[in-house]
ROBA-126777 format. One line per field, with one value per atom (N, C-alpha, C): y, z, x; residue in three letters. Coordinates in steps of 0.1 Angstrom, whole numbers. Layout:
BEGIN
Y: c(Y  ...)
Z: c(Z  ...)
X: c(X  ...)
type: c(ALA  ...)
***
This chain:
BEGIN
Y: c(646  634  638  636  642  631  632  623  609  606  598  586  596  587  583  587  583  569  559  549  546  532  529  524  528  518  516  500  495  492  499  495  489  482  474  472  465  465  454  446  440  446  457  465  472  469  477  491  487  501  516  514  528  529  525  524  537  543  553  551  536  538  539  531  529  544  553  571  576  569  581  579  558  553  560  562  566  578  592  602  601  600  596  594  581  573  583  596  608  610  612  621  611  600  589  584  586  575  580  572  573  565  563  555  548  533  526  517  527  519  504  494  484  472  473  472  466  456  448  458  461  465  464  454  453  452  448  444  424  424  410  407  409  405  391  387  374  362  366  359  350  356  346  350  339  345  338  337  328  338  331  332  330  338  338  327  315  310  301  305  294  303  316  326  334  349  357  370  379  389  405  411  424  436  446  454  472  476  487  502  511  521  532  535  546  562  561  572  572  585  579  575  563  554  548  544  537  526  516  507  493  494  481  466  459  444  437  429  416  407  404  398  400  389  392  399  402  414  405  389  386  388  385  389  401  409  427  429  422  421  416  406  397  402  409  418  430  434  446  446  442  435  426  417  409  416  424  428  442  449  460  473  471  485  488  499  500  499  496  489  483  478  463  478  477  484  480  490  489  489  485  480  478  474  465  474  479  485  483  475  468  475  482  486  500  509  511  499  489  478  488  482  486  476  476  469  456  456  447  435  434  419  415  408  404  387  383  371  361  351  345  345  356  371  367  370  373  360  349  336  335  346  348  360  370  384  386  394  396  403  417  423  425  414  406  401  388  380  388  402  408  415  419  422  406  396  382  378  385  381  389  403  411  404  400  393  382  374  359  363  377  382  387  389  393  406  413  428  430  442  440  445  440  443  446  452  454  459  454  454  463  472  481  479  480  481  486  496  506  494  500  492  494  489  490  504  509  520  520  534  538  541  543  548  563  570  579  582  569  574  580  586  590  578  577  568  578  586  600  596  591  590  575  563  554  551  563  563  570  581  590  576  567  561  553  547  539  545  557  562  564  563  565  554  543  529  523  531  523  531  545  549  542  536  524  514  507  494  497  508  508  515  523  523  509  500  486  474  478  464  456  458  446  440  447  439  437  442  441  429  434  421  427  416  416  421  412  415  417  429  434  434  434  431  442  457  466  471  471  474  487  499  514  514  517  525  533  536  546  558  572  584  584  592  597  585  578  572  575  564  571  568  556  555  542  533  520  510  497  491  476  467  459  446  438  429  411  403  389  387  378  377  372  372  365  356  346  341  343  337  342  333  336  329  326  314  316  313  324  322  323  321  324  315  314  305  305  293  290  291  297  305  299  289  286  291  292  300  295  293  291  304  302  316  311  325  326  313  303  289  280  278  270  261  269  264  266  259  259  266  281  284  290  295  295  311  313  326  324  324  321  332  330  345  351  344  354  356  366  362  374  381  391  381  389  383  388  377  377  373  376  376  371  364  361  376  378  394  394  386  387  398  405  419  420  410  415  415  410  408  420  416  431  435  425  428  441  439  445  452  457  474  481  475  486  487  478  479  495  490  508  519  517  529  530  522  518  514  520  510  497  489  472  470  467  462  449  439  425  422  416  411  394  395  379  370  358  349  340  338  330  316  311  297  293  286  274  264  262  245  247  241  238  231  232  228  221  225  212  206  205  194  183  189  181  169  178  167  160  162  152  144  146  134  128  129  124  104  103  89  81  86  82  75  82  75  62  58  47  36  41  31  28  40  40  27  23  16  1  3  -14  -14  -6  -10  -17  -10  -15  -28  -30  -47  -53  -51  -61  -63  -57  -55  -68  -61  -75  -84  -85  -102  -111  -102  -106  -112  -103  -108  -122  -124  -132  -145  -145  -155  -162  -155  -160  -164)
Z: c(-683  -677  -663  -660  -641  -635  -620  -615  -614  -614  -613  -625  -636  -648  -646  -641  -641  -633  -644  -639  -626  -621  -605  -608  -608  -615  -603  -605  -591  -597  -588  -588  -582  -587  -577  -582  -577  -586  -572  -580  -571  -568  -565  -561  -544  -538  -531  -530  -524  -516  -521  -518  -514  -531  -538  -552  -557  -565  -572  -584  -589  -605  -604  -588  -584  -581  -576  -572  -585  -595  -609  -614  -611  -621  -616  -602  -592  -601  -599  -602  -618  -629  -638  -639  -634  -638  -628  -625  -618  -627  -636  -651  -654  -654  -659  -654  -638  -630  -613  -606  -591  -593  -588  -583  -570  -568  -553  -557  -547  -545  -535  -544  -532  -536  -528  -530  -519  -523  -513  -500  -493  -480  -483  -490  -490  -504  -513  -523  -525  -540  -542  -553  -555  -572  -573  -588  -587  -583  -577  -569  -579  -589  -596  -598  -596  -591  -581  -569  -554  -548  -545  -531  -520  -508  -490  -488  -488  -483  -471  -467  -450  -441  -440  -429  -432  -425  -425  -434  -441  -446  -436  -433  -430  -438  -439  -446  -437  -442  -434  -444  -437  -449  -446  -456  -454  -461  -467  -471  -473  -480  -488  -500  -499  -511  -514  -503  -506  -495  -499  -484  -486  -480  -480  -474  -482  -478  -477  -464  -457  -470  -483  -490  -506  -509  -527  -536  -549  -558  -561  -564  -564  -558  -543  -530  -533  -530  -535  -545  -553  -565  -559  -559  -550  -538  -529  -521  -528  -537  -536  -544  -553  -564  -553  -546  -542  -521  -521  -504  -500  -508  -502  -507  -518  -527  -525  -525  -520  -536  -545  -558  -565  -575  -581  -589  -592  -603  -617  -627  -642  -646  -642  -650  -634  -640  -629  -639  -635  -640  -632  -631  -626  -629  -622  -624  -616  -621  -635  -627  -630  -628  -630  -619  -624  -627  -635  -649  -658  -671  -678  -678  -684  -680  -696  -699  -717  -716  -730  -727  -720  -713  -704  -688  -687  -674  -670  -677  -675  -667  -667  -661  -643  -647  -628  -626  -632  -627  -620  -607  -599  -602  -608  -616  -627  -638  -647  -641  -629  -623  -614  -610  -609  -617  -630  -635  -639  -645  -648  -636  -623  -615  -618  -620  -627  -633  -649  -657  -652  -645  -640  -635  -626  -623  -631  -640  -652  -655  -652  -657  -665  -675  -685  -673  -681  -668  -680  -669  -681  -669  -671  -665  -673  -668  -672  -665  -674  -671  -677  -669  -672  -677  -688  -692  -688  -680  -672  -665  -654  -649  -640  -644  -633  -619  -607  -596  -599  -603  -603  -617  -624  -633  -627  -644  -644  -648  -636  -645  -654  -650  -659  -668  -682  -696  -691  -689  -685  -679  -671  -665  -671  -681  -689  -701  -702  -716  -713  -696  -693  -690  -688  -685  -704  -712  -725  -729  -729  -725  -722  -711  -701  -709  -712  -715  -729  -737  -747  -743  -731  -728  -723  -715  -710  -723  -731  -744  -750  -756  -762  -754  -739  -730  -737  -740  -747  -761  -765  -779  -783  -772  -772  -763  -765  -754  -741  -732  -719  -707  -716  -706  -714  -707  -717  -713  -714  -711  -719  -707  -719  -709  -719  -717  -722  -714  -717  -721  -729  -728  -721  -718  -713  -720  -712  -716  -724  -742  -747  -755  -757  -764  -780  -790  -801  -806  -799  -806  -799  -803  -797  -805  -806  -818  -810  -820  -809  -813  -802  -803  -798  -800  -794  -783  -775  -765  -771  -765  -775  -762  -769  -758  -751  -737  -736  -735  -744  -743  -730  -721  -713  -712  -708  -706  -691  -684  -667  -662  -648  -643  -632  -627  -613  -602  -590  -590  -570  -574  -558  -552  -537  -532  -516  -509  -493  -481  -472  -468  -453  -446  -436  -431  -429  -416  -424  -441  -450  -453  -452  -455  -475  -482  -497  -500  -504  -507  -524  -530  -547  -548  -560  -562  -581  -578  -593  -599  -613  -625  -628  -626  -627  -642  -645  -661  -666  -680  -685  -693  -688  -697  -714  -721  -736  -737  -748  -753  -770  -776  -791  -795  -806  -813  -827  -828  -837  -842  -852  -854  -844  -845  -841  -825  -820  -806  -797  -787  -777  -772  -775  -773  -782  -794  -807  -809  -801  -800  -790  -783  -770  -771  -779  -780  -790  -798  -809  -802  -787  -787  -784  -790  -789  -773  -772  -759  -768  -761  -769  -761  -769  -762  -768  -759  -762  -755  -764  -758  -753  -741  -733  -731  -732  -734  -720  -711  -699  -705  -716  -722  -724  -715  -717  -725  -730  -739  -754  -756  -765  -779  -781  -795  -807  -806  -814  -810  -799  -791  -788  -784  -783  -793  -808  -823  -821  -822  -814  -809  -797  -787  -790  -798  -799  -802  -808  -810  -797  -786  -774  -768  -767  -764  -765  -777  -780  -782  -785  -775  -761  -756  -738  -733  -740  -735  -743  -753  -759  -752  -738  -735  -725  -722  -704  -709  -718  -719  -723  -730  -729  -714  -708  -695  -687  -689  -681  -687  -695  -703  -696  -700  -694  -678  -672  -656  -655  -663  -664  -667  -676  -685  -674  -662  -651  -638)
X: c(-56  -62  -66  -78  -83  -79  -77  -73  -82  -93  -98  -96  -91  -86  -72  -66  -52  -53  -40  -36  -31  -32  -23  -15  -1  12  18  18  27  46  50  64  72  88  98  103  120  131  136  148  157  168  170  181  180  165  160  154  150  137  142  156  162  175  171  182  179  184  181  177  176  170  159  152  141  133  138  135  134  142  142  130  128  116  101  102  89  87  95  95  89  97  90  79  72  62  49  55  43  36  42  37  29  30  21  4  7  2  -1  -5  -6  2  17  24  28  26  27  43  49  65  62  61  66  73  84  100  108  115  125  131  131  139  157  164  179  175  193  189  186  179  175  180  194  200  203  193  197  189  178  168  164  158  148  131  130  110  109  118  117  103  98  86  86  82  86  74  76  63  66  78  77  82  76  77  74  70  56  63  64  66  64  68  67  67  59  61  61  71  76  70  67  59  68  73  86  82  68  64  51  41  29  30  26  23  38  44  62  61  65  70  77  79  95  96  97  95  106  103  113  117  112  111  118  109  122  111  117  105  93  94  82  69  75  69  60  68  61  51  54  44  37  34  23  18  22  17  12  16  12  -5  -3  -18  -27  -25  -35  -36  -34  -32  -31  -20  -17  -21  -25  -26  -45  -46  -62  -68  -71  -73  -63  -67  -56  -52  -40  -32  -34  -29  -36  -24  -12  4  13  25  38  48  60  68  80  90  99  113  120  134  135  144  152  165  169  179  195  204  215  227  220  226  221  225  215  211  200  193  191  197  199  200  192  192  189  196  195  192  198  201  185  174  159  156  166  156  161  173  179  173  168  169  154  155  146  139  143  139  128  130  129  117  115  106  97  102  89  79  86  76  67  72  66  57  58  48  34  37  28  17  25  17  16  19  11  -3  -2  -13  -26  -20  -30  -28  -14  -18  -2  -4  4  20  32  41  55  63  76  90  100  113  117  128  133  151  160  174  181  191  203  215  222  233  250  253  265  266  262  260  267  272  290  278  288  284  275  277  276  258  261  250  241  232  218  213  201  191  181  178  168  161  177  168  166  170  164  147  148  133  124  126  120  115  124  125  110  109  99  85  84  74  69  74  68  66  72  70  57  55  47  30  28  20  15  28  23  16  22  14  2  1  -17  -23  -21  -28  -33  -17  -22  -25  -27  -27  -39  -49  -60  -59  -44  -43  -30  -18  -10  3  11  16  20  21  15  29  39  53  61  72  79  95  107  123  125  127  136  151  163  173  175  182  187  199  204  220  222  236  241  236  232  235  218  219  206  204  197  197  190  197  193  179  172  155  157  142  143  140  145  144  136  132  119  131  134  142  139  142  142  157  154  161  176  189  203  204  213  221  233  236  248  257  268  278  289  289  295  311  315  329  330  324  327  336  341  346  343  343  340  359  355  373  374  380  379  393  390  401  397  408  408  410  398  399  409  412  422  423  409  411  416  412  417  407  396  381  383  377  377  364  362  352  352  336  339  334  339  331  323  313  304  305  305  304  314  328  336  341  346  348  338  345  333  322  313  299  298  297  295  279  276  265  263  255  254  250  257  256  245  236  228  220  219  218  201  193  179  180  189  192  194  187  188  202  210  228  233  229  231  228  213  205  216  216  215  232  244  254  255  249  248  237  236  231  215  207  193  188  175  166  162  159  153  143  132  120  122  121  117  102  95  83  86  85  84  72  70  62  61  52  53  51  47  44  59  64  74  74  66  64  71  83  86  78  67  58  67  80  87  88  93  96  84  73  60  62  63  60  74  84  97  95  83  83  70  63  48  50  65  67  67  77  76  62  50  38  42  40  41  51  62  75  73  71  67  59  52  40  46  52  58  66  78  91  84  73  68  63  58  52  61  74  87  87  98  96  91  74  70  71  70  67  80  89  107  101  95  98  88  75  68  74  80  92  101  103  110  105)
type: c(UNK  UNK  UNK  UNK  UNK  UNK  UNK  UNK  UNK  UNK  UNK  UNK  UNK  UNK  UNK  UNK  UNK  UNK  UNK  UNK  UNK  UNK  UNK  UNK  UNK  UNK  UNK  UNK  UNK  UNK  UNK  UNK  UNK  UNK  UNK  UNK  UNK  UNK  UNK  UNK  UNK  UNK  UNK  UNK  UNK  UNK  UNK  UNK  UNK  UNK  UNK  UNK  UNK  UNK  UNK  UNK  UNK  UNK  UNK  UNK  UNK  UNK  UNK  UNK  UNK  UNK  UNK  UNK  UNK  UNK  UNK  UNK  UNK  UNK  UNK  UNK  UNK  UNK  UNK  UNK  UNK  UNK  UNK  UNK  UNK  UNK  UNK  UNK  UNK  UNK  UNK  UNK  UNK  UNK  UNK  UNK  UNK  UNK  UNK  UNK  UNK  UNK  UNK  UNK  UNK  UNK  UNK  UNK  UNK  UNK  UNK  UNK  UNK  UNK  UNK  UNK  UNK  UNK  UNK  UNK  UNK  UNK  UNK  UNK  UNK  UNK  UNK  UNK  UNK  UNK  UNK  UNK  UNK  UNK  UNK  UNK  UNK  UNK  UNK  UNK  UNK  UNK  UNK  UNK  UNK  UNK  UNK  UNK  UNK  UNK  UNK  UNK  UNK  UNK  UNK  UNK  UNK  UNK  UNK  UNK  UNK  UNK  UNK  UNK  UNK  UNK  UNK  UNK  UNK  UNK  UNK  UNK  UNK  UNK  UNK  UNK  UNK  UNK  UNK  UNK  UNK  UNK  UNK  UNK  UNK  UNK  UNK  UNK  UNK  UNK  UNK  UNK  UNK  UNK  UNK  UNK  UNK  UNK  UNK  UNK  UNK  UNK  UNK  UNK  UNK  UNK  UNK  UNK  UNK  UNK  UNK  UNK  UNK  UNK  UNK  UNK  UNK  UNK  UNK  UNK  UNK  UNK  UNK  UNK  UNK  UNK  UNK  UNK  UNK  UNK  UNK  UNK  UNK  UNK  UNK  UNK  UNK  UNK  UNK  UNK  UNK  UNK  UNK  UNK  UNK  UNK  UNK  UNK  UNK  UNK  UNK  UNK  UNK  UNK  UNK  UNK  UNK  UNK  UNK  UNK  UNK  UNK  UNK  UNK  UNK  UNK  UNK  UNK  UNK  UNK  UNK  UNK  UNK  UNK  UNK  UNK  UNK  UNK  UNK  UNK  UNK  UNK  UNK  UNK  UNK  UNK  UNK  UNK  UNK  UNK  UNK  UNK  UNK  UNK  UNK  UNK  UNK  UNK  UNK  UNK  UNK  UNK  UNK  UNK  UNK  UNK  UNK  UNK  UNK  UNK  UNK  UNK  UNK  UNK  UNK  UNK  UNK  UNK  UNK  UNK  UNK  UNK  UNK  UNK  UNK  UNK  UNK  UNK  UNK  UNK  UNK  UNK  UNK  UNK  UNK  UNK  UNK  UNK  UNK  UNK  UNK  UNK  UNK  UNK  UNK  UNK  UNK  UNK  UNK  UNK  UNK  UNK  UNK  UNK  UNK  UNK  UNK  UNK  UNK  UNK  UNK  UNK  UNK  UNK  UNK  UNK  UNK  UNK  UNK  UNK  UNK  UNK  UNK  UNK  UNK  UNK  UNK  UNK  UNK  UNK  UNK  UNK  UNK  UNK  UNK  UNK  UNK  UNK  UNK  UNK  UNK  UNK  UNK  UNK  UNK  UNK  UNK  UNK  UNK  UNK  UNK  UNK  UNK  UNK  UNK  UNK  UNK  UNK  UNK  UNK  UNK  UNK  UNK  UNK  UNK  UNK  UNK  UNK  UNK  UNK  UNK  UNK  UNK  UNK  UNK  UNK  UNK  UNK  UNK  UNK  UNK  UNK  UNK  UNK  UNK  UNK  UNK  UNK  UNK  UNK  UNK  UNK  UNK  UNK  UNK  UNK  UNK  UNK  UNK  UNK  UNK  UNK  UNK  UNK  UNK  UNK  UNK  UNK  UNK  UNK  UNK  UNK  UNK  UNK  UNK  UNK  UNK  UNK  UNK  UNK  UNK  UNK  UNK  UNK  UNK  UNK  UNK  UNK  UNK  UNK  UNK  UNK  UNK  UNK  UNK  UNK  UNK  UNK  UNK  UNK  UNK  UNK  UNK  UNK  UNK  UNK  UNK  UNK  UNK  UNK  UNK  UNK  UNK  UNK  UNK  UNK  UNK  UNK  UNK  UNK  UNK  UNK  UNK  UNK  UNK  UNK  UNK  UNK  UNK  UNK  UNK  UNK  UNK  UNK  UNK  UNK  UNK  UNK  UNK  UNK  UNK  UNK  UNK  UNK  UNK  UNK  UNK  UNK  UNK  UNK  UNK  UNK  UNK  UNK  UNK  UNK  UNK  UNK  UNK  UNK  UNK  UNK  UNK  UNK  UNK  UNK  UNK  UNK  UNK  UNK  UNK  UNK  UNK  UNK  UNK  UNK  UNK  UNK  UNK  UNK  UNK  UNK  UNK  UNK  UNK  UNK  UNK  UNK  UNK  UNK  UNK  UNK  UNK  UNK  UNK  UNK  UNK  UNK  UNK  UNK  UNK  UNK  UNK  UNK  UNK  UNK  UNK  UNK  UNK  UNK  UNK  UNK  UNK  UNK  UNK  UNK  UNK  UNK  UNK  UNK  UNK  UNK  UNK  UNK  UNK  UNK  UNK  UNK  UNK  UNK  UNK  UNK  UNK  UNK  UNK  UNK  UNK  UNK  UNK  UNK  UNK  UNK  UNK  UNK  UNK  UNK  UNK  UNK  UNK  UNK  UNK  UNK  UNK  UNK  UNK  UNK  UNK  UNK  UNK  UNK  UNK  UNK  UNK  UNK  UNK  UNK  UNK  UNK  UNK  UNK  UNK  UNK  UNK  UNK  UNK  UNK  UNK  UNK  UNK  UNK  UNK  UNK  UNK  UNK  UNK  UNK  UNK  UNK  UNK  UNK  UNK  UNK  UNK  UNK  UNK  UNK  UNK  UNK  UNK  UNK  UNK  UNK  UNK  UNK  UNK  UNK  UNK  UNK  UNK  UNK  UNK  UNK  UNK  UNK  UNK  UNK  UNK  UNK  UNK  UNK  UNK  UNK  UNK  UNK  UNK  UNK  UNK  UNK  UNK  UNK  UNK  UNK  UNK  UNK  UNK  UNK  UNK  UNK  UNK  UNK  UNK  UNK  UNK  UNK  UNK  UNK  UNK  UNK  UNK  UNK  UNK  UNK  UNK  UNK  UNK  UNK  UNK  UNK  UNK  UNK  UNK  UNK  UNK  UNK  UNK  UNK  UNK  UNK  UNK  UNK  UNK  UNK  UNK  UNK  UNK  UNK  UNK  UNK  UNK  UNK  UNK  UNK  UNK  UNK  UNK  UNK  UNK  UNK  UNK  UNK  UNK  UNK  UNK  UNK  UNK  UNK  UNK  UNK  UNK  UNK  UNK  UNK  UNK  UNK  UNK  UNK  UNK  UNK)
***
C-alpha cells in the first residue's frame, strides 16, 4: 500500500493521553494507517458522551501527530474530524480500554461514546476493550486484535456496519465470535460512610459486576476466551413500542375534551 493510499485513523480512549492500551493501540494501528492520537490529557472513565460546551478546550501537542485535550473523548473526536486533523479521517478506533465495556457499561463508557461520536460523524468507528487487566498487562494481542479489526471495517465500511463494541480477553485469544450486547445484572450497592468532620458521603458501584450469560452474549465470548464484536445501532426508537403506543393518539385527544367539557360544565 504507498503512502498516499494509506488510511488516516483517528484515535482515543477514556483512560488518557498517556495510558498504555492507548501506545499499544497507536503502535499497532502503524501497520494499518497514518495514525492521529487525539486523546483526553487525564483520565475520562465513565463520562458518557458529555460535551465541553460552556468553556473553551485546549489542546496540547506532545508529539507528531499526538496531542492532548482539556476535555472528554467526545470532545477529541469532535476536534479531531471537524478542526484538527489536516484531512477528515477514513475510521475512529477508540481504546485499547482497561477494562470491559459489556452490555450496559456502553451507555456510561467514554470510550464506547467516542467511538459513537465517530459514527455520529459519519465515519465507520469501533471501541476496543481489554478484559480485567492486571497492572502490569499486555495490551499487544488486544491491539493486534484491533488493527485486523479495523482493516475489516475500512474494507466493508460502504456495506457494512458502521459502529463496532469489541471486548479482548486476557492473554491469546482463541478467535472472535460476533455477539449482541447482555445485560447487566445489578448487584451493586450504594455504601455510605462519614468522613473525618462527619460529613455523610457515598461511594457508587460497589459490589462485583454480573452480567446476563446468554450463550450469544459478549459476556459468554469473551468469558471462554473469544474477542466479541458486537455491532451497535445509534437508532434509539423502540418500534414496538411505537405500535404500543399508537392507541394513545387517540385517548390523548378524547381525555383533553373530557377535561374541558368538565371545566365548561362549571
Amino acid at each position: 500500500m504507498t503512502a498516499a493510499k494509506r488510511p488516516t485513523i483517528l484515535i482515543s480512549n477514556d483512560d488518557g493521553v498517556h495510558a498504555p492500551g492507548l501506545t499499544a493501540l497507536a503502535e499497532a494501528l502503524e501497520a494499518v494507517g497514518a495514525v492521529y492520537v487525539v486523546a483526553p490529557d487525564r483520565e475520562r472513565s465513565a463520562v458518557g458522551h458529555a460535551l465541553t460546551l460552556h468553556r473553551p478546550l485546549r489542546v496540547d501537542r506532545l508529539g507528531t501527530r499526538r496531542f492532548a485535550v482539556n476535555g472528554t473523548p467526545s470532545d477529541c473526536v469532535n476536534l479531531g474530524i471537524l478542526g484538527m486533523l489536516p484531512k477528515r479521517p477514513d475510521v475512529v478506533v477508540a481504546g485499547v480500554n482497561a477494562g470491559s465495556n459489556l452490555g450496559d457499561d456502553v451507555t456510561y463508557s467514554g470510550t464506547v461514546s467516542a467511538a459513537m461520536e465517530g459514527s455520529l460523524l459519519g465515519l465507520p468507528a469501533m471501541a476496543v476493550s481489554l478484559i480485567a487487566p492486571t497492572r502490569a498487562a499486555d495490551y499487544g494481542p488486544a491491539a493486534r486484535a484491533a488493527a485486523r479489526l479495523t482493516r475489516l471495517l475500512l474494507r466493508d465500511r460502504d456495506h457494512g456496519p458502521s459502529l463496532l463494541n469489541v471486548n479482548v480477553p486476557r492473554g491469546r485469544p482463541r478467535g472472535l465470535k460476533v455477539t449482541r450486547l447482555g445485560r447487566r445484572v445489578y448487584s451493586e450497592k450504594v455504601i455510605e460512610r462519614r468522613d473525618p468532620r462527619g460529613d455523610v458521603y457515598y461511594w457508587l458501584g460497589a459490589g462485583p459486576a454480573a452480567w446476563e450469560a446468554g450463550e450469544d452474549t459478549e459476556f459468554a465470548a469473551v468469558h471462554v476466551g473469544y474477542v466479541s464484536v458486537t455491532p451497535l445501532g445509534l437508532d434509539l426508537t423502540s418500534y414496538e413500542g411505537m405500535r404500543m403506543l399508537k392507541g394513545w393518539e387517540t385517548e390523548f385527544g378524547r381525555a383533553g375534551e373530557g377535561h374541558h367539557g368538565h371545566a365548561r360544565r362549571r
